[in-house]
C-alpha positions in Angstrom: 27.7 22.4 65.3 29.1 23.1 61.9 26.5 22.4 60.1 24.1 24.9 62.4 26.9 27.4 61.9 27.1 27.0 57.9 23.6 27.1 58.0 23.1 30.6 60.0 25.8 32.2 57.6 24.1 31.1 54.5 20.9 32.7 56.3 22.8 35.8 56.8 24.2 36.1 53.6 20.8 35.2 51.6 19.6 38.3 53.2 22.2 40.4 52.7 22.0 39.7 49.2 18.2 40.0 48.9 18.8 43.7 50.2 21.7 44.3 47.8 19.6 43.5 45.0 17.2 45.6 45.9 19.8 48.2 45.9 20.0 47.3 42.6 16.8 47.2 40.8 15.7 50.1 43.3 13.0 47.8 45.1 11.7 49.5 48.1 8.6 47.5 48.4 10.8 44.9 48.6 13.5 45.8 50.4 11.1 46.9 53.6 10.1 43.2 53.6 13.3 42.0 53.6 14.2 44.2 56.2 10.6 42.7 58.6 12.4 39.5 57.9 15.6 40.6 59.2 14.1 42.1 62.8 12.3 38.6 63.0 15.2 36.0 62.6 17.2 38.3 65.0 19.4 40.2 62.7 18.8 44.1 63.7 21.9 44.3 65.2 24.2 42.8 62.5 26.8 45.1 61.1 26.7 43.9 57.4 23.0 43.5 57.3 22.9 47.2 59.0 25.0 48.2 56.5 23.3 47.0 53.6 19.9 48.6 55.0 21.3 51.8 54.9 22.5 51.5 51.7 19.3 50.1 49.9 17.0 53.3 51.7 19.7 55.3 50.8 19.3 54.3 46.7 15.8 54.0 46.9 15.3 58.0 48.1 14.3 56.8 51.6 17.2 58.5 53.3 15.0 59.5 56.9 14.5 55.1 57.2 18.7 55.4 56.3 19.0 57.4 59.4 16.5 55.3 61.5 18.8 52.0 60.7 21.9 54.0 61.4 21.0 55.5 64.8 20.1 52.0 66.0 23.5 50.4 65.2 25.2 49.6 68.5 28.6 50.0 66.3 29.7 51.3 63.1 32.5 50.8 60.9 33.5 53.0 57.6 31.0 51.5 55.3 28.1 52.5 57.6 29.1 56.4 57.8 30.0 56.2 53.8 26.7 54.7 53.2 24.5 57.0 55.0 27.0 60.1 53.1 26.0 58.6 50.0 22.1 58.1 50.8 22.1 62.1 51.4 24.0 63.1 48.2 21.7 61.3 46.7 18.4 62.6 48.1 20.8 66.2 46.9 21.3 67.2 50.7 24.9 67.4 50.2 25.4 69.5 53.4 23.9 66.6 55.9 26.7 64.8 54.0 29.4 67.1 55.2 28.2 67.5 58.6 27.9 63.5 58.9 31.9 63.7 58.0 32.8 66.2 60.5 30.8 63.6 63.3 32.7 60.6 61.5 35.8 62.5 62.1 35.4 63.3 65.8 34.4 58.6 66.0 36.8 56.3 65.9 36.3 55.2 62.5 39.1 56.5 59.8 37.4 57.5 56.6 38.6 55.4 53.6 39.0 56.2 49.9 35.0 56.1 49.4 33.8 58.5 51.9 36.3 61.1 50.7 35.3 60.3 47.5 31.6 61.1 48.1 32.2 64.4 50.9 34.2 65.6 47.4 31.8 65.5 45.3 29.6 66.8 47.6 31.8 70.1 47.9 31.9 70.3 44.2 27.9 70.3 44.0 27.9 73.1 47.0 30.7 75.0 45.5 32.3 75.1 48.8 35.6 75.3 47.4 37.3 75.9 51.2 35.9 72.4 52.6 37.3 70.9 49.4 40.5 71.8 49.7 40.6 70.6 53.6 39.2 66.9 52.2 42.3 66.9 49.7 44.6 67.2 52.3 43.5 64.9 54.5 43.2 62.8 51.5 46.6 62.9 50.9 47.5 62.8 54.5 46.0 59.5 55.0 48.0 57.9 51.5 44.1 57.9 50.0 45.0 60.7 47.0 46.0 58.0 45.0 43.4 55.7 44.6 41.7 56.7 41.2 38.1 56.7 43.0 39.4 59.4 45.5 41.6 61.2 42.6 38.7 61.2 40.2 36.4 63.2 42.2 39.4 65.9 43.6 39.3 66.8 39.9 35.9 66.9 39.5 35.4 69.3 42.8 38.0 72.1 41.6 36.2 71.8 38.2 32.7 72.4 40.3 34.7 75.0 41.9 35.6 76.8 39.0 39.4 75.9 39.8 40.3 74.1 36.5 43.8 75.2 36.8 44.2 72.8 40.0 41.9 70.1 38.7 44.4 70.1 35.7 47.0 69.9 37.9 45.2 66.7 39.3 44.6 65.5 36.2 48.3 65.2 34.9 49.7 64.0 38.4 46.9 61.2 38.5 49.4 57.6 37.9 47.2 55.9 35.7 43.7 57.2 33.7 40.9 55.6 33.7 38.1 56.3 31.5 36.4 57.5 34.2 39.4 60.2 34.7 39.2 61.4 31.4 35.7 61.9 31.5 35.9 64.1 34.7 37.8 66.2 33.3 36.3 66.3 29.5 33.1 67.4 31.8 35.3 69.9 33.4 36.2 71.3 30.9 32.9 71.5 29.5 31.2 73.1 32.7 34.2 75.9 33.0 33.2 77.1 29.4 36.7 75.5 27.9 35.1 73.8 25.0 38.1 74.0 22.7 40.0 72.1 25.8 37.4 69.3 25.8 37.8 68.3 22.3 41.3 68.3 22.5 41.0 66.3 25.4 38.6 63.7 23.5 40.8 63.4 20.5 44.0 63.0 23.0 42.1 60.3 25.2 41.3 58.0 21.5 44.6 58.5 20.5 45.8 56.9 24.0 43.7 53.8 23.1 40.8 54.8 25.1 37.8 54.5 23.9 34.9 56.9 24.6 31.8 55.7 26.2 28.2 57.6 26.9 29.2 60.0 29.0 32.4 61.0 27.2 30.2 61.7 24.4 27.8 63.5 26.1 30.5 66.3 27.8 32.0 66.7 24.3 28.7 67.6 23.1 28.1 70.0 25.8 31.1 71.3 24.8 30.1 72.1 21.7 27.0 73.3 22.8 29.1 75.7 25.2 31.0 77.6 21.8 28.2 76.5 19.2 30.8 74.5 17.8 27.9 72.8 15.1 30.0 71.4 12.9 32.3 69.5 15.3 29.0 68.0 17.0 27.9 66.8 13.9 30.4 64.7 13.3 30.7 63.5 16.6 26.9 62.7 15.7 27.8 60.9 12.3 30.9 59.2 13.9 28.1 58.2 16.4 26.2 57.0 13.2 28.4 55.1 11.6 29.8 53.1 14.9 26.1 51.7 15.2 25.4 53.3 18.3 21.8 54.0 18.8 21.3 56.8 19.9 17.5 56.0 20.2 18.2 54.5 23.4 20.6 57.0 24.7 18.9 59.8 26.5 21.5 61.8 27.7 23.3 61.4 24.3 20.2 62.4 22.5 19.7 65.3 25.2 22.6 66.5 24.4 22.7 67.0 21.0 19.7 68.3 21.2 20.6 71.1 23.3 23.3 71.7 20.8 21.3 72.1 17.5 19.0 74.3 19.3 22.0 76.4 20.9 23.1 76.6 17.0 19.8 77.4 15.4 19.1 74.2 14.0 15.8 73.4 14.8 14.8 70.6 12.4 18.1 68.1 12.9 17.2 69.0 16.9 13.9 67.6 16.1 14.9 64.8 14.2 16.8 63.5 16.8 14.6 64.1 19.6 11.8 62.0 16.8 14.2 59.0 17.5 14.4 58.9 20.7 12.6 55.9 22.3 11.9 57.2 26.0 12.6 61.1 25.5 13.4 62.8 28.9 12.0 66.1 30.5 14.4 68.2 30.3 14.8 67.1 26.4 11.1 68.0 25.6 11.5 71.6 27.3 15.0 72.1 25.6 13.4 71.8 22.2 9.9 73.9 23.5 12.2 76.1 24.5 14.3 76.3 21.6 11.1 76.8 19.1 9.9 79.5 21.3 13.1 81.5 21.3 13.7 81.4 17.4 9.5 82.9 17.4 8.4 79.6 16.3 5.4 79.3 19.2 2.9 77.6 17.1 5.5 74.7 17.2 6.6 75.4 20.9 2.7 75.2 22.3 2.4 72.2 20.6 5.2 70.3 21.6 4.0 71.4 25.1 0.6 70.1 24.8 1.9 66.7 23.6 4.3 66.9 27.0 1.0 67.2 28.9 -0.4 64.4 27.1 2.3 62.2 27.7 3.2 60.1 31.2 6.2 62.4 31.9 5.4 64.2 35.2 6.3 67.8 34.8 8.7 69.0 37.2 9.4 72.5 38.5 12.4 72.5 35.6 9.4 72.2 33.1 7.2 74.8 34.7 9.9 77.2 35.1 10.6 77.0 31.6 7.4 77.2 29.8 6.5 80.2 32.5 9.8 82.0 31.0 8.7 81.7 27.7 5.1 83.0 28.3 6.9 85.5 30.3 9.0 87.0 27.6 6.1 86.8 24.8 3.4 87.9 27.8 1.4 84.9 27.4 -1.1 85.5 30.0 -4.0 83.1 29.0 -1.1 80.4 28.7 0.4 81.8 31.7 -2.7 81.6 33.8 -3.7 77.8 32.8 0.0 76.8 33.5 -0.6 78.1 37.4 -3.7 76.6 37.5 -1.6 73.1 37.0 1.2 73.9 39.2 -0.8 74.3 41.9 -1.9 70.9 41.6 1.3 68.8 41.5 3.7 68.6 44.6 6.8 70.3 41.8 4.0 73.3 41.7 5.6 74.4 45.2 9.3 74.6 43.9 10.2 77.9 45.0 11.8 78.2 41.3 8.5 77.8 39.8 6.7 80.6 42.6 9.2 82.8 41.5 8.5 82.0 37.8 5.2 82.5 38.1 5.4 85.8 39.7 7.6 86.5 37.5 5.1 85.8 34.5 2.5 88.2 35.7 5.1 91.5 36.1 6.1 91.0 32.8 2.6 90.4 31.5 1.5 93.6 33.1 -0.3 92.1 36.1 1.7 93.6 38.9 -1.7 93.2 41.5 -1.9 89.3 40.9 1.8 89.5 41.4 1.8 91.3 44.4 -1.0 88.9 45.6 1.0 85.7 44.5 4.8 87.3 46.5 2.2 87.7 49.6 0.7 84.1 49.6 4.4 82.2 49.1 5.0 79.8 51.7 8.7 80.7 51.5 10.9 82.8 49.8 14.6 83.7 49.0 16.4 86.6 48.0 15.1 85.9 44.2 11.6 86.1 45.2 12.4 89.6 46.8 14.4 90.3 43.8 12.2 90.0 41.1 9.3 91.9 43.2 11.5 94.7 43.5 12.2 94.5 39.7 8.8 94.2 39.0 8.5 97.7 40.8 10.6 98.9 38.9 9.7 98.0 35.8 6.5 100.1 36.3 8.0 103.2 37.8 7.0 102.6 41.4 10.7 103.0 42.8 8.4 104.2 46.2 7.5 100.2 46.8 10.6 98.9 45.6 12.6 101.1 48.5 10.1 99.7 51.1 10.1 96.3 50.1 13.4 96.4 49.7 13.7 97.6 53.4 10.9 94.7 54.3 13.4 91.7 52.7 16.2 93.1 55.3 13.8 93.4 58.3 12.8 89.7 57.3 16.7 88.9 57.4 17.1 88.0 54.2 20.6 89.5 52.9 20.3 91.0 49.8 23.1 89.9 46.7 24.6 92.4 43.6 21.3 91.4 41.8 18.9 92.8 44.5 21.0 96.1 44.6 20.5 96.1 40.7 17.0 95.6 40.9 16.2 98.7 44.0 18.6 101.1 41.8 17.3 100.4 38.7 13.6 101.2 40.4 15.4 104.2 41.8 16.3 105.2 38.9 13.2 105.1 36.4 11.3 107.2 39.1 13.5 109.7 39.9 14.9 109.0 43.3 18.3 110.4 43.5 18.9 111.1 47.0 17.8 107.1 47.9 19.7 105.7 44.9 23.0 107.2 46.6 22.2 106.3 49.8 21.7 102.8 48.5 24.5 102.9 46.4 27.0 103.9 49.4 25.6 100.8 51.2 26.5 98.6 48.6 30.4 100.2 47.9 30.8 100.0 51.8 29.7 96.4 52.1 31.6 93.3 53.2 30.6 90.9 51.2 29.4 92.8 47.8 30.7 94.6 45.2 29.8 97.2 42.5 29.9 96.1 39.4 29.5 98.6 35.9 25.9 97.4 36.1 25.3 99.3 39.3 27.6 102.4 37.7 25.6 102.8 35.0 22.3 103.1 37.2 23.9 106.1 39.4 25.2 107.5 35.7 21.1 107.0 34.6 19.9 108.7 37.3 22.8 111.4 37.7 21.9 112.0 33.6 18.0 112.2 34.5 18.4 114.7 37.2 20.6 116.7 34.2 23.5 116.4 36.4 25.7 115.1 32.8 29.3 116.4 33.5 29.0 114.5 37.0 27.6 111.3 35.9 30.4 111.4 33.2 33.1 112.2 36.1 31.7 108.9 37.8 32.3 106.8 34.9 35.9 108.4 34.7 36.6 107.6 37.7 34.6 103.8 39.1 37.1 101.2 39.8 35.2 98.7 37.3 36.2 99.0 33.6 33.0 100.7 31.5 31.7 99.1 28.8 29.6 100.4 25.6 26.2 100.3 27.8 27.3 102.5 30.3 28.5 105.1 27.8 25.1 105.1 26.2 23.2 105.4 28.9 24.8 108.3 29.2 24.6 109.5 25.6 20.8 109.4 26.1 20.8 111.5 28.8 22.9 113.8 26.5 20.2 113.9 24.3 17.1 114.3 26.6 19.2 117.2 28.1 19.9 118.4 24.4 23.4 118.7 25.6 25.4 118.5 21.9 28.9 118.7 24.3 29.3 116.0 26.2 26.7 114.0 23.8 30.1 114.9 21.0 32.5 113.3 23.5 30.7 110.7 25.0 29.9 109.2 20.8 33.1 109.8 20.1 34.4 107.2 22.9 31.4 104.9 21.8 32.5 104.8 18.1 35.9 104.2 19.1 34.8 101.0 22.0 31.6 99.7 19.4 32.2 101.4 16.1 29.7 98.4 14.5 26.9 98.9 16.2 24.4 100.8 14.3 22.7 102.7 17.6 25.1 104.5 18.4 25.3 106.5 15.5 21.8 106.5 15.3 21.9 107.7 18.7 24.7 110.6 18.0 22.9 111.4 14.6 19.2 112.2 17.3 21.6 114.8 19.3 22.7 116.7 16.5 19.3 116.1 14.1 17.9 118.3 17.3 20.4 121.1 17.8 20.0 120.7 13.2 24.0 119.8 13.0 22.7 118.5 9.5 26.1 118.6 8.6 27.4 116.2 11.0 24.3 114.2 11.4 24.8 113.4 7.1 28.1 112.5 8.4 27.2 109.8 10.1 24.9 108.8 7.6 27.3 108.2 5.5 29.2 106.0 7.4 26.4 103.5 8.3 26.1 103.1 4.9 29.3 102.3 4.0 29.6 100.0 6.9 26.2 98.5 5.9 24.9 98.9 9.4 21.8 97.8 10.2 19.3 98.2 13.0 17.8 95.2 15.0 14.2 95.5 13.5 11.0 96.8 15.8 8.8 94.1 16.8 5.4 94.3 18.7 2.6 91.4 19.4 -0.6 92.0 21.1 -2.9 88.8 22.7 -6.4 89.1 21.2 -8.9 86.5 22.1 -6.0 83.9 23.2 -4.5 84.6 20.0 -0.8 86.3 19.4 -0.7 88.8 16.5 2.9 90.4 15.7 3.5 93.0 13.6 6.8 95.1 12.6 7.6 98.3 11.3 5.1 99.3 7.9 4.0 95.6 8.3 1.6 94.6 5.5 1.6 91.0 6.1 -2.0 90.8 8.9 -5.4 90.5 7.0 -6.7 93.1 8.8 -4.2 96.1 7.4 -5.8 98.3 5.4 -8.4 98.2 8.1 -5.9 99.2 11.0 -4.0 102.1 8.5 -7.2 103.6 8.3 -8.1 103.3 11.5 -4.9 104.7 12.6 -5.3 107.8 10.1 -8.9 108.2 11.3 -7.3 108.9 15.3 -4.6 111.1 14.1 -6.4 113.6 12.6 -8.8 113.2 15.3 -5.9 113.7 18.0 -4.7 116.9 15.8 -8.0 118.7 15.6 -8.8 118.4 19.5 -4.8 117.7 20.6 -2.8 119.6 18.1 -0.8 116.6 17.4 1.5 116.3 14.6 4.3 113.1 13.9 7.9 114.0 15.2 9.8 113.0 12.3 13.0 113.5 14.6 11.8 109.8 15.5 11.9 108.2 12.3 14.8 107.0 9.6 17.5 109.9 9.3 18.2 107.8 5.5 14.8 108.7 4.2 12.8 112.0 2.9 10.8 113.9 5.0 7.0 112.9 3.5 8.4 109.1 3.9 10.0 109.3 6.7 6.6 111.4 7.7 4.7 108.7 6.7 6.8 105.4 8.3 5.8 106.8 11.6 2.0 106.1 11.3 3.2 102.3 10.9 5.5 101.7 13.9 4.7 98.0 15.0 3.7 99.3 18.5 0.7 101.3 16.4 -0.5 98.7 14.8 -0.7 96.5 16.9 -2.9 99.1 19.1 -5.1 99.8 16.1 -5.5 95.8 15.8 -6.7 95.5 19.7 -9.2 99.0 19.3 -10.3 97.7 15.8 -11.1 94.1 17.8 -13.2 95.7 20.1 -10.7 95.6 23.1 -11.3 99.3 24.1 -15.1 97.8 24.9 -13.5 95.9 28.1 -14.5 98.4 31.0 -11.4 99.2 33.2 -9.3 96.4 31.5 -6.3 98.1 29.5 -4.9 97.5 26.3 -1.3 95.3 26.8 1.0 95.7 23.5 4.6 94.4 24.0 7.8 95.3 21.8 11.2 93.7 21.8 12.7 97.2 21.7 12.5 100.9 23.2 9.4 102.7 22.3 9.9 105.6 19.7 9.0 109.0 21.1 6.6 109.9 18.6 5.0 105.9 19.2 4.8 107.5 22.9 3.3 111.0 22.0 0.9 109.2 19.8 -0.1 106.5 22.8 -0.5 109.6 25.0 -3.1 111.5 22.9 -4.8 108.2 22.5 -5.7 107.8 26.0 -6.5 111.0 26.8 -9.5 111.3 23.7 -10.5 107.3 23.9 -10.6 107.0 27.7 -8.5 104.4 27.8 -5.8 102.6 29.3 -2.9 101.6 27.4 0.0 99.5 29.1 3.0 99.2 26.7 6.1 97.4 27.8 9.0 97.8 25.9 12.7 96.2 26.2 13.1 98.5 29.4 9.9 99.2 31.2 6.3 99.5 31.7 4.4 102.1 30.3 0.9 103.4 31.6 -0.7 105.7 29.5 -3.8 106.8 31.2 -5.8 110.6 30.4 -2.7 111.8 28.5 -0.1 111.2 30.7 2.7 108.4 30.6 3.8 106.6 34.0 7.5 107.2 33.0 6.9 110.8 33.1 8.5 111.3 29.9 11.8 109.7 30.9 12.5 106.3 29.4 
C-alpha cells in the first residue's frame, strides 16, 4: 500500500514538474501534452496540478486556456486566483486582474503577499492611483506591507502613479533593501523625470555594498537620457567597459544607451553600440531610425529601415507608428504609402496606434481625401482618431467639418479630452468661426471633468485678434485663471500687426521682451509693427539690440518630393545643381507676374539688418521659392489636377505667399504649402487661409 502510494505521488509530482518547466522555457506545445496526460491518468481535478496549468498558459500568452483550467477547479486556494492575476498582467489586461481580486475578495480565500503584489503593479500600469491606495491598506491590514515582494511593488505603483513623494516615503520605511528595492525606486525616479535623484540613488545604493545589476543600469541610463545627462552615461558606459560586462549581450542595456546618445545628439557612439549588439531589439532599431531622421540625416534613417525589413524582427505597431511619424513630419508620401501597403498585411497593421499614424501621415502630407477615406474604413476608433481628424481639418482651414465631426465623435459617445477641445478651436480659429469657438469654449470652462489650459486661451485670444477685437483678446489674457506664457502673448502680437495696431502691439512686446528677452522673434516681430506704421526710429532700436545680443533666427527650411526623391533647400541656398536654373526661372515668373499682376517683392518681409536692393533681392530666394521653382522646372506643373506640395519647418513669409498666389493664378496651378502652422491652398490667386495665417 505504500509502495502504490509513493508511487502515485512520484506520478503526481513528475507531472507537476514537467508543467513547471514548461513554465520555464515557455513550452506550450509541450505543456498542452502534458496537460492530455494529466486528464488521462485522472488528474483534472488536482489542486497543484490545476494550479500549475494555470500558471504555464498563463506564461506562455494562453491566458483564455488559464481561465478554461480555472473555471473547472472544484476548489481553489490563493495560488490559483494569484496565478490566473498574473497570466492577465501578463497578456497586459491589467483590469481582468483587478476585477479577478474584487471576486477573490468576496471567496473564502485570503490574498497573500503575491497577489497583492501583482493587483499593485497592476494599478501602477493603469494609473489608477485610487485602487492602489485601497490595496496598500489592506496590505497593511493583513501584516503583508512588510514582506519585501509586497513593499517592492507599493513603491513602484505610487511611482506609476506619479506619487514619488509617497513611494519615497515607502522607500525609507521599507526594513531591509533589497536590490530589487533599490531598483524600483532608481526606475521611479527615472519615470517621474527625477534624474538627478536616480543617480544619487545609484551612487548611495554602491556605497551601501550593493552592487548594481542589469536593470539598475538600465534606469540610471534612462535617467540620463530623461536630463541629457551625456557625460554621466558615458561613464556609466566605460565603468560598464572596464567591469567586462558585455554589453553585446545585454539588450536592454544596449537599448538604453542607445536612446541616450541619440536624446544627446550623438549619433555615431549611438551607432557604435547598437553595431555591437548581438540580437538588437525593435524598439532599438526604431530609436536609432528615429534618431537619424530627427537630426535630417534620412539617407541614414531609410536605410537602417530597410535593413529592419530585411531582417527576422517582426515589426510591430511601435515600429510602424514610428517610421509613419517620421514620413509624417518630412511628408514622405511615396514612403508613407509603401509603409500602409505593409501594415495592412501583418496582424500589428490593425493597432489602432498605427490607424491613427497612418491617417495621420496623409493630413500632414496634404492628402486629406485618402485621410478622410482611411478615418471612415477604421474598424475602431478612440478619441485620438477623432482628434487628429479634427486637426487635420483644421490644418486646412475647413473649421466647417471639424465642428460637425466634432459633433459626430459626441453622438458616437465618445467623450472628448483637453486635446480634442484644442484641436476643434484651433480649426475654429484658422477659419474664422468666432461665434462656435465661444460656444465651444464655454463648454469646455463649464465642464466636469476638463480644464482650460493657456493652450485653449491663446486660441480664443487668435480668434478674438482675427476678428480685430485686440483690446478684448488682451483683456482675456489679463484676466484667465491659467498663468500666460510667451506663445500666448505673441499670438497676440501678430494680431497687433495684421490689425496695424502700433498700441497694444507697443505694450503687448514690451511684456514679451520682459517674459523672453532672448528670443530673436519677438523683436523681429515688434520691429514688422513699427517697419509698417515707418517707426524707423524704434524699429533701428531693436536692431540694435539683436545685435548686441547676437540673436539669431531659427533658419527657413523647405523640401519638396520629386520623383521619390527629397530636395531641401534654405534661404539664398546655392548648394542644388540645378540653381542657376531655378534663379532664373524664378526671375523669368516675376516679371511675368508684374507685367500681367502688377506684382512687386514686399521688402517689409525680408531682413530689417540689410539694405533695401539686398534685402530686395533675398526675397526671390526664400527656401519655399525654390523649392517651387525646382518642382515647375521638373516638369511637375505637367501632372493634370495633381498640385505641387512644398513643406517648410517654419511660417511662410508674406511676400513667399503673395508670390505663391500670383503663381497660381497665371500657371493654372495648384500649389499646396504647409508650413509650421497650416495648410495652404493656393488655387486661381487666392489662398485657403484667406490671408490670415
Amino acid at each position: 500500500m505504500q509502495q502504490g502510494t509513493t508511487f502515485v505521488m512520484n506520478e503526481r509530482q513528475r507531472l507537476a514538474e514537467l508543467l513547471r518547466n514548461c513554465s520555464k522555457v515557455l513550452s506550450l506545445d509541450v505543456g498542452k501534452q502534458v496537460h492530455g496526460a494529466v486528464l488521462r491518468m485522472g488528474y483534472a481535478f488536482d489542486l497543484m496540478i490545476s494550479n500549475d496549468l494555470i500558471d504555464m498558459y498563463g506564461k506562455c500568452s494562453r491566458v483564455e486556456l488559464a481561465r478554461s483550467v480555472f473555471h473547472k477547479m472544484p476548489e481553489r486556494n490563493v495560488v490559483s486566483w494569484t496565478a490566473l492575476m498574473c497570466g492577465y498582467l501578463q497578456h497586459t489586461n491589467a483590469q481582468e486582474s483587478l476585477l479577478l481580486l474584487s471576486r477573490m475578495l468576496f471567496s473564502n480565500v485570503r490574498p497573500n503577499e503575491y497577489t497583492f503584489s501583482t493587483n499593485l503593479k497592476a494599478c501602477g500600469i493603469l494609473g489608477v492611483l485610487e485602487n492602489g491606495q485601497q490595496i496598500h491598506g489592506l496590505c497593511a491590514k493583513s501584516g503583508f506591507e512588510k514582506y519585501p515582494v509586497a513593499g517592492n511593488s507599493i513603491i513602484d505603483m505610487y511611482s506609476r502613479c506619479g506619487k514619488l513623494d509617497e513611494a519615497e516615503n515607502k522607500f525609507h520605511e521599507m526594513p531591509e533593501k533589497s536590490l530589487i528595492t533599490w531598483n524600483v525606486m532608481i526606475a521611479g525616479y527615472a519615470m517621474g523625470g527625477f534624474g538627478d535623484k536616480s543617480l544619487y540613488l545609484f551612487k548611495q545604493m554602491q556605497q551601501q555594498g550593493e552592487m548594481p545589476d542589469e536593470f539598475t543600469f538600465a534606469s540610471t541610463l534612462k535617467a540620463c537620457s530623461g536630463f541629457k545627462a551625456v557625460r554621466e552615461g558615458s561613464q556609466i558606459h566605460g565603468f560598464l567597459i572596464t567591469r567586462g560586462f558585455l554589453i553585446s549581450s545585454q539588450k536592454v542595456i544596449a537599448g538604453a544607451l542607445i536612446d541616450l546618445y541619440v536624446k544627446s545628439g550623438n549619433l555615431f557612439e549611438a551607432h557604435t553600440v547598437f553595431s555591437q549588439v548581438e540580437q538588437k531589439s525593435v524598439i532599438s532599431w526604431t530609436t536609432l531610425t528615429v534618431g537619424y531622421a530627427q537630426e535630417g540625416k534620412l539617407t541614414e534613417a531609410m536605410y537602417l529601415f530597410k535593413q529592419l525589413r530585411e531582417s527576422s524582427i517582426t515589426l510591430d505597431g511601435f515600429v510602424l507608428s514610428s517610421m509613419m511619424g517620421i514620413f509624417a513630419d518630412f511628408a514622405l508620401i511615396e514612403l508613407g504609402k509603401q509603409l500602409h501597403c505593409c501594415a495592412v498585411k501583418i496582424p500589428s497593421g490593425l493597432d489602432i496606434s498605427v490607424l491613427n499614424s497612418i491617417m495621420d501621415m496623409y493630413l500632414k502630407c496634404g492628402l486629406i481625401e485618402e485621410a478622410k477615406t482611411h478615418f471612415d474604413v477604421m474598424p475602431e476608433k478612440n478619441v485620438i482618431s477623432w482628434t487628429v481628424m479634427i486637426t487635420g481639418y483644421g490644418k486646412y482651414g475647413l473649421g466647417g467639418e471639424a465642428v460637425e465631426l466634432f459633433k459626430k465623435m459626441h453622438m458616437d459617445r465618445i467623450e472628448p479630452d483637453e486635446v480634442s477641445y484644442l484641436a476643434l478651436l484651433t480649426a475654429c480659429s484658422h477659419s474664422g468661426l468666432v461665434q462656435e469657438s465661444e460656444e465651444y469654449f464655454s463648454k469646455l470652462c463649464n465642464s466636469n471633468c476638463l480644464k482650460p489650459s493657456v493652450e485653449h486661451y491663446a486660441c480664443m485670444v487668435d480668434i478674438l485678434g482675427r476678428a480685430g477685437r485686440l483690446r478684448e483678446a488682451k483683456v482675456v489674457i489679463e484676466n484667465m485663471p491659467v498663468k500666460p506664457n510667451v506663445g500666448i502673448w505673441q499670438t497676440l502680437l501678430g494680431a497687433c500687426r495684421v490689425h496695424k495696431n502700433v498700441e497694444i502691439g507697443r505694450e503687448v512686446g514690451e511684456i514679451l521682451l520682459k517674459l523672453d528677452g532672448n528670443n530673436p522673434v519677438n523683436y523681429v516681430m515688434m520691429s514688422n509693427i513699427f517697419a509698417d506704421a515707418r517707426l524707423w526710429e524704434e524699429c533701428e532700436g531693436l536692431r540694435g539690440l539683436v545685435k548686441t545680443k547676437g540673436l539669431r533666427k531659427e533658419a527657413g527650411q523647405s523640401w519638396v518630393e520629386i520623383d521619390k526623391k527629397m530636395h531641401f533647400f534654405y534661404n539664398r541656398d546655392e548648394t542644388h545643381p540645378l540653381t542657376k536654373a531655378i534663379h532664373e526661372y524664378l526671375y523669368k515668373m516675376e516679371k511675368k507676374m508684374k507685367y500681367e499682376l502688377g506684382y512687386t517683392r514686399e521688402v517689409s518681409f525680408s531682413l530689417h539688418d540689410v539694405e533695401d536692393e539686398t534685402r530686395d533681392e533675398s526675397l526671390r530666394f526664400h527656401s519655399e521659392k525654390l523649392a517651387i521653382g525646382l518642382a515647375l522646372l521638373s516638369g511637375a506643373d505637367e501632372i493634370e489636377g495633381k498640385p505641387i506640395r512644398v513643406f517648410k519647418n517654419l511660417r511662410v513669409c508674406g511676400d513667399c505667399h503673395e508670390y505663391i498666389k500670383g503663381l497660381s493664378k497665371i500657371l493654372k496651378n495648384i500649389f499646396l504649402v504647409r508650413d509650421a502652422n497650416r495648410f495652404h491652398k493656393f488655387e486661381n490667386g487666392t489662398c485657403s487661409c484667406r490671408d490670415y495665417w
